[in-house]
C-alpha positions as CSV (number, residue, x, y, z in Angstrom):
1,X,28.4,13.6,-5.0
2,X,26.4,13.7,-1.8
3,X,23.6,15.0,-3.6
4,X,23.2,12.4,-5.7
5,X,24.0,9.9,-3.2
6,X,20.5,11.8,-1.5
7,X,18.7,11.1,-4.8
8,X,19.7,7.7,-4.5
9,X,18.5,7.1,-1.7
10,X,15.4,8.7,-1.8
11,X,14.5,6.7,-5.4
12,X,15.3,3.8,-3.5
13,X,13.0,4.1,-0.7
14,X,10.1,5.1,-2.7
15,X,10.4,1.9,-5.0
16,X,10.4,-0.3,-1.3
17,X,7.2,2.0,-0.7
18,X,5.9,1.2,-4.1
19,X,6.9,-2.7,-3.9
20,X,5.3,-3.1,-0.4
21,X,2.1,-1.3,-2.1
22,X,2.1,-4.5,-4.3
23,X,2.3,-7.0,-1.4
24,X,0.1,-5.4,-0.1
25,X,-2.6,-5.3,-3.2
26,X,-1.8,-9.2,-4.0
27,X,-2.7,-9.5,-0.1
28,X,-5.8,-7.8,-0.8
29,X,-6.6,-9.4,-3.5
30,X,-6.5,-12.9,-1.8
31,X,-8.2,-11.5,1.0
32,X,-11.3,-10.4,-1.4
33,X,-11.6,-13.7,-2.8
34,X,-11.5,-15.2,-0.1
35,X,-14.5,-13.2,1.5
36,X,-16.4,-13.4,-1.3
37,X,-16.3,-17.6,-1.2
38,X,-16.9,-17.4,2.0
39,X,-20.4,-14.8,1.6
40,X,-21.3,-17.4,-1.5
41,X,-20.7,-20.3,1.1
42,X,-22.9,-18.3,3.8
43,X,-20.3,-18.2,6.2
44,X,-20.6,-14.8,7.4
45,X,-18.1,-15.1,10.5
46,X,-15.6,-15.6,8.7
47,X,-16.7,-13.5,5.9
48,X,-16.8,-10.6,8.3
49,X,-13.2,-11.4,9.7
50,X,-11.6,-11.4,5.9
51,X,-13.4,-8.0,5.3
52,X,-11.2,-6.7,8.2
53,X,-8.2,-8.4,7.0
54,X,-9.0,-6.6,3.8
55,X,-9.4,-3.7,5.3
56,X,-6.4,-3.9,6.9
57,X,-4.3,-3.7,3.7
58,X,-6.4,-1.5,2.3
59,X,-4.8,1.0,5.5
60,X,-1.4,0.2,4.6
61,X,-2.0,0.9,0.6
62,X,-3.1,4.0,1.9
63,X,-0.3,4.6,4.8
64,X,2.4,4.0,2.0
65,X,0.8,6.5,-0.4
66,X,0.7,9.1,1.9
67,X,4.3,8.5,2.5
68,X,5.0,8.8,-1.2
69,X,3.2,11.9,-1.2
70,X,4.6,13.3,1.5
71,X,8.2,13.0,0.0
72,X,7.4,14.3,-2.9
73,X,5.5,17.6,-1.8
74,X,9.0,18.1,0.3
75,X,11.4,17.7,-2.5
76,X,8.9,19.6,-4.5
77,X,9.8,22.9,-6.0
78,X,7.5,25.2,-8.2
79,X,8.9,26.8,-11.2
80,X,9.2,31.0,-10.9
């Protein structure tokens, strides 16, 4: 039973991984608009400070992946 407690567990933290991936893509998203009124509006300031923001999930998409990869190469096992 412990074992399948284990898988539990472990499904259960990747789909928190894989939900906080989509907060984070509907953050970048916003965050893309929002740069590109602000280029179209020729407010490059503040253009350049959403393009970090942006950037900024973009880094956390790709934190959480890792993650998710990581797992899975460890509970990974090749056929014989």
């Amino acid at each position: 039973m412990t074992d399948e407690v284990d898988k539990d567990e472990a499904r259960e933290r990747q789909s928190q991984r894989l939900q906080s991936i989509a907060r984070e893509a509907e953050q970048l998203a916003a965050h893309a608009r929002s740069t590109a009124t602000h280029f179209r509006d020729r407010e490059i300031a503040r253009a350049g400070a959403q393009a970090l923001a942006l950037e900024g999930h973009l880094v956390n998409i790709r934190r959480l992946l890792d993650e998710i990869t990581i797992s899975h190469a460890e509970k990974s096992r090749l056929a014989p």
